[in-house]
C-alpha positions in Angstrom: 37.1 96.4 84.9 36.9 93.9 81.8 36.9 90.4 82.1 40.6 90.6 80.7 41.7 92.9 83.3 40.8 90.7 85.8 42.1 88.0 84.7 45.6 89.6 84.1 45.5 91.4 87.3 44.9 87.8 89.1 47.8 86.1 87.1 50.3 89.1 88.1 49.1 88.5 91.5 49.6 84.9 91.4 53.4 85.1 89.4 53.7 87.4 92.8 52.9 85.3 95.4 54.9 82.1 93.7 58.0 84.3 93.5 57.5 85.1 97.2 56.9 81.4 98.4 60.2 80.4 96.8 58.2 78.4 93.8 61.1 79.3 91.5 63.7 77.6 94.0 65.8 74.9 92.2 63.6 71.8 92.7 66.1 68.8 91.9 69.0 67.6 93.9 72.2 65.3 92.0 73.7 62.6 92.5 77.3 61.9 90.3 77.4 58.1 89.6 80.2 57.8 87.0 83.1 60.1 85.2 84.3 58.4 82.4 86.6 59.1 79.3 87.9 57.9 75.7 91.3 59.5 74.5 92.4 58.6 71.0 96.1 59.2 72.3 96.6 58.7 76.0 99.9 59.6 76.2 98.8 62.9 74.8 96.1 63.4 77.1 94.3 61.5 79.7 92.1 61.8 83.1 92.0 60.0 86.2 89.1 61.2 87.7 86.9 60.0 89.9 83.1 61.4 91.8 82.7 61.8 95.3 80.5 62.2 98.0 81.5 65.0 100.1 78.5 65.1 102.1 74.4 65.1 101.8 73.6 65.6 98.3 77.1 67.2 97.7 79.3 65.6 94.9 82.7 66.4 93.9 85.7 65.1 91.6 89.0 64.4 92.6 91.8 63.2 90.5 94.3 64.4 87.5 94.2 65.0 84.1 97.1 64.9 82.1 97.4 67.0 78.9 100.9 66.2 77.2 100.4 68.9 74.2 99.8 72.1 74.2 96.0 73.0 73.2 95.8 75.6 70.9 93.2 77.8 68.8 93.0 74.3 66.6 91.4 72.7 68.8 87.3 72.6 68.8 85.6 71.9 72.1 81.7 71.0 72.7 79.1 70.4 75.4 75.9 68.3 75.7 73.9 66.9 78.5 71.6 63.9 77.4 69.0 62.7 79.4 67.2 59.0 79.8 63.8 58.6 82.2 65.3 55.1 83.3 69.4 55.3 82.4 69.1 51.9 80.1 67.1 53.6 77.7 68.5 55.4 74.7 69.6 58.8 75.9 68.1 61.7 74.5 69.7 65.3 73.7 68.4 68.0 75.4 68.0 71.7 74.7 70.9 72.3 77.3 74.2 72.0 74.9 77.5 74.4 73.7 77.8 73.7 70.0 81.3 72.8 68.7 83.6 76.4 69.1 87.2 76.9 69.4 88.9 76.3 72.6 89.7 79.4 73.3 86.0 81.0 73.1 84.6 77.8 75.1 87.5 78.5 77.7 86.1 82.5 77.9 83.1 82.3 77.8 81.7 79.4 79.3 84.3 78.0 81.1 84.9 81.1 83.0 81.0 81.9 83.8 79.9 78.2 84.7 83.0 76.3 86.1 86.3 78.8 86.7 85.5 80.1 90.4 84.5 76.6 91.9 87.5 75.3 91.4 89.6 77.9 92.2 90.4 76.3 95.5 90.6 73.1 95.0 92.3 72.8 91.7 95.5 74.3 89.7 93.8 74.3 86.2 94.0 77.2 84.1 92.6 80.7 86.2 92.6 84.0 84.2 91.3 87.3 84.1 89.6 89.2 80.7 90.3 86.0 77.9 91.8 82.7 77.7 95.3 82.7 75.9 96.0 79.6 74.2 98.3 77.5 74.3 97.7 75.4 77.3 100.5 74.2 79.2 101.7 70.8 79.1 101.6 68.9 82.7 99.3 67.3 85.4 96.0 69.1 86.6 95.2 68.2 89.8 91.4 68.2 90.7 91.1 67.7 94.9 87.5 67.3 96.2 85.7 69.9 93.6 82.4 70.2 94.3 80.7 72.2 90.9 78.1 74.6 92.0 74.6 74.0 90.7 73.5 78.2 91.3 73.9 78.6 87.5 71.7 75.8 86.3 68.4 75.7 85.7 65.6 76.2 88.6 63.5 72.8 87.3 65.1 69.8 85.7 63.3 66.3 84.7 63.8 63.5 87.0 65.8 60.7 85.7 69.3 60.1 84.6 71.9 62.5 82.5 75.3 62.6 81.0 77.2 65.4 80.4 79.1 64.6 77.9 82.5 67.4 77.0 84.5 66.6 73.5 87.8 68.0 72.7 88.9 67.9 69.4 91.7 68.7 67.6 94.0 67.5 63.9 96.0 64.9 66.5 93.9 63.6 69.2 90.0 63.5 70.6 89.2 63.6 74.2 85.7 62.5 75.4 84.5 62.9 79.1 81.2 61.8 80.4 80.0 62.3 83.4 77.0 60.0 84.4 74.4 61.5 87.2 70.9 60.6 88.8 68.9 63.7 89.1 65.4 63.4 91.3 63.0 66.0 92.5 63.6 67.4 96.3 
């Protein structure tokens, strides 16, 4: 055997052996500080949400928010997490973001893959099978100790601090959540 063939034999071998000895297991545990929001109009919509500690490195949300229109295919929704190494300085974009799309698409697509089945129990906002049909409807969502699974998330995350930061747009009002967490390595 070459030189090469060695050395690529050895690095399969090692990939191997990392996979078996759980080296790709998700290496960061959260903690949610701070959900916080700017509405434009809130009598149109608004959120009182707050985090919670449900237990040991579990966090949660509980709380309403209160959409007074109906949200329709005009309205443009989109998704960014920003990260800081010690939460004063500036916070910095990172790769992990949903560009601006219509609510609709946001709803099926990402919504439904990332969010939809942890709150199933715990919350009466929107459920669906196949797409999301717009409109909305107009009333209270209640939100009662949701805890958002972290399975779908990356397997390594930097230490330090993040917002995730959702903005719903539309020709009438403009909804901003951020949601403020501590990430560290476990």
């Amino acid at each position: 055997m070459s030189k090469i063939s060695y050395l690529v034999y050895y690095a399969q071998a090692l990939f191997v052996v990392l996979v078996i000895s759980g080296a790709t297991k998700k290496n960061w545990q959260y903690v949610m500080e701070k959900f916080e929001w700017v509405s434009t109009n809130e009598s149109l919509i608004s959120a009182k949400l707050r985090p919670i500690r449900i237990a040991r490195g579990v966090y949660g949300l509980n709380g309403t928010i209160n959409i007074g229109f109906e949200i329709d295919n005009t309205f443009k929704i989109q998704f960014k997490i920003l990260r800081s190494n010690s939460g004063t300085s500036k916070f910095i974009e990172t790769p992990l973001h949903i560009p601006q799309l219509p609510f609709y698409y946001f709803m099926t697509k990402y919504y439904k893959k990332y969010a939809m089945n942890d709150i199933k129990n715990c919350s009466d906002f929107p459920q669906f099978e196949g797409n999301f049909d717009t409109p909305t409807e107009i009333r209270n969502y209640y939100f009662n100790f949701c805890v958002m699974s972290t399975e779908n998330m990356p397997t390594h995350m930097w230490t330090g601090f993040y917002k995730i930061v959702l903005d719903l747009e539309g020709p009438f009002v403009r909804f901003v959540c951020t949601v403020s967490s501590n990430v560290f390595s476990v």
